[in-house]
N, C-alpha and C positions, 0 to 999 in steps of 0.2 A: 243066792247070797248077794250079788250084785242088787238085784230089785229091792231085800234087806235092808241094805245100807242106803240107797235112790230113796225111797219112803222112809227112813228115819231120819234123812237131810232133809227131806220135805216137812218132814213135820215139826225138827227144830225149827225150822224157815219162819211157819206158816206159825209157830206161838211166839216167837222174838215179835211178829212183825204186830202182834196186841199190844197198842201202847194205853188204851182204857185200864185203869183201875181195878173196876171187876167185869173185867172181858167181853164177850165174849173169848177165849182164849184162840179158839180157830173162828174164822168165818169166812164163805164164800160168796159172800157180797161186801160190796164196800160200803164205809159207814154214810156217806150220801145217801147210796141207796137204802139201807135199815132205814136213815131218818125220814124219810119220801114218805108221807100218809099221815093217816088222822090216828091223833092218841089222844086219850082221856087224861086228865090230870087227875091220882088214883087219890095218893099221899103226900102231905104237905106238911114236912116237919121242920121242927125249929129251935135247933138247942137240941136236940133227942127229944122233943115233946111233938106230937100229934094233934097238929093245930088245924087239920084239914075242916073240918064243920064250920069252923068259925072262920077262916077262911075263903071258903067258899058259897057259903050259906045257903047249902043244900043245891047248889047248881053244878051242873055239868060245866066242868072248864077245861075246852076241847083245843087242842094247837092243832091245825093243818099246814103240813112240809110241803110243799109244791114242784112239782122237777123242773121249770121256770125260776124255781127260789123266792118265791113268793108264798108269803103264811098270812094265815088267820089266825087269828085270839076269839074263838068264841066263848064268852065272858056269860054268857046269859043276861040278864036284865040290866048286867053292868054295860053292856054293847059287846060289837066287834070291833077288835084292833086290827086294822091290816099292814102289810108291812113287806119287807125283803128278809133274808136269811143267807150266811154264806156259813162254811163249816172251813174254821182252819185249826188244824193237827185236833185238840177233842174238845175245841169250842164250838159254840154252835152262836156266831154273831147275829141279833135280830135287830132290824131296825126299824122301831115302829113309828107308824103314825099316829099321834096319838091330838085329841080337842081340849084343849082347857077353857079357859074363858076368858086369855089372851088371844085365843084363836091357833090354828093348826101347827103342830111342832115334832120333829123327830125324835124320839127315843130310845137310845143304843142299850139291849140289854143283851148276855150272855148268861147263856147255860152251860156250867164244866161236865161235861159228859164224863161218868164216872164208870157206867152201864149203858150200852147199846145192843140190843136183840132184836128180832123181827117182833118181838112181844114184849119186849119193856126196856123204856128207859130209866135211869136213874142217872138224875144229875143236879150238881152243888148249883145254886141260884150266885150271883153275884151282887151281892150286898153284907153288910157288915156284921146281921148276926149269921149263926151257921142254918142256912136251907139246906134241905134235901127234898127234890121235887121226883114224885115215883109217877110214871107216865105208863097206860096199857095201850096198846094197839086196838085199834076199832076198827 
């Protein structure tokens, strides 16, 4: 009865303490480490519409988490963006490098992590229409 009640305090614990949107509800890793590794950018929607093709035009668009906090944008034939990453509460802060034709400049974007799993992210982009970027582990 005692271990009972120890395991259903545990596990109210361990679901209050998901503050993502759609969960995972328990997880035994912390979301640093989920985010750590290469994910494929899957689904790129916009408004509820599936803009991923024309978006991406037919290229692999790959993010690399680094346990340094250092990322990659591999863009395919658009380049690579590199950059830093910090994660505070279910943002994922990126701040990239990015070339214009002023010459080299940083650009601060954010991902609202909505879904974090060892196999897929799903997070709102931070711009003015509605994104949802679906991400798979590689």
């Amino acid at each position: 009865m005692k271990y009972a009640l120890f395991f259903a305090a545990a596990l109210l614990f361990f679901a209050s303490c998901s503050k993502l949107e759609d969960g995972p509800a328990i997880s035994f890793r912390s979301k640093e480490n989920r985010l750590i590794g290469k994910w494929k950018l899957t689904k790129w929607m916009e408004d509820g519409v599936d803009i991923t093709s024309s978006q991406t035009n037919g290229v692999d668009i790959v993010f690399q988490f680094d346990e340094n906090r250092s990322l990659t944008i591999d863009r395919g034939q658009d380049g690579i963006f590199e950059g830093s990453w910090n994660l505070e509460e279910n943002n994922v802060i990126m701040d990239l490098q990015m070339l214009s034709e002023f010459g080299n400049y940083i650009d601060k974007d954010t991902l609202f992590l909505k879904r974090l799993t060892n196999k897929e992210i799903v997070a709102r982009y931070n711009d003015v229409v509605e994104t949802e970027l679906v991400f798979e582990a590689q």
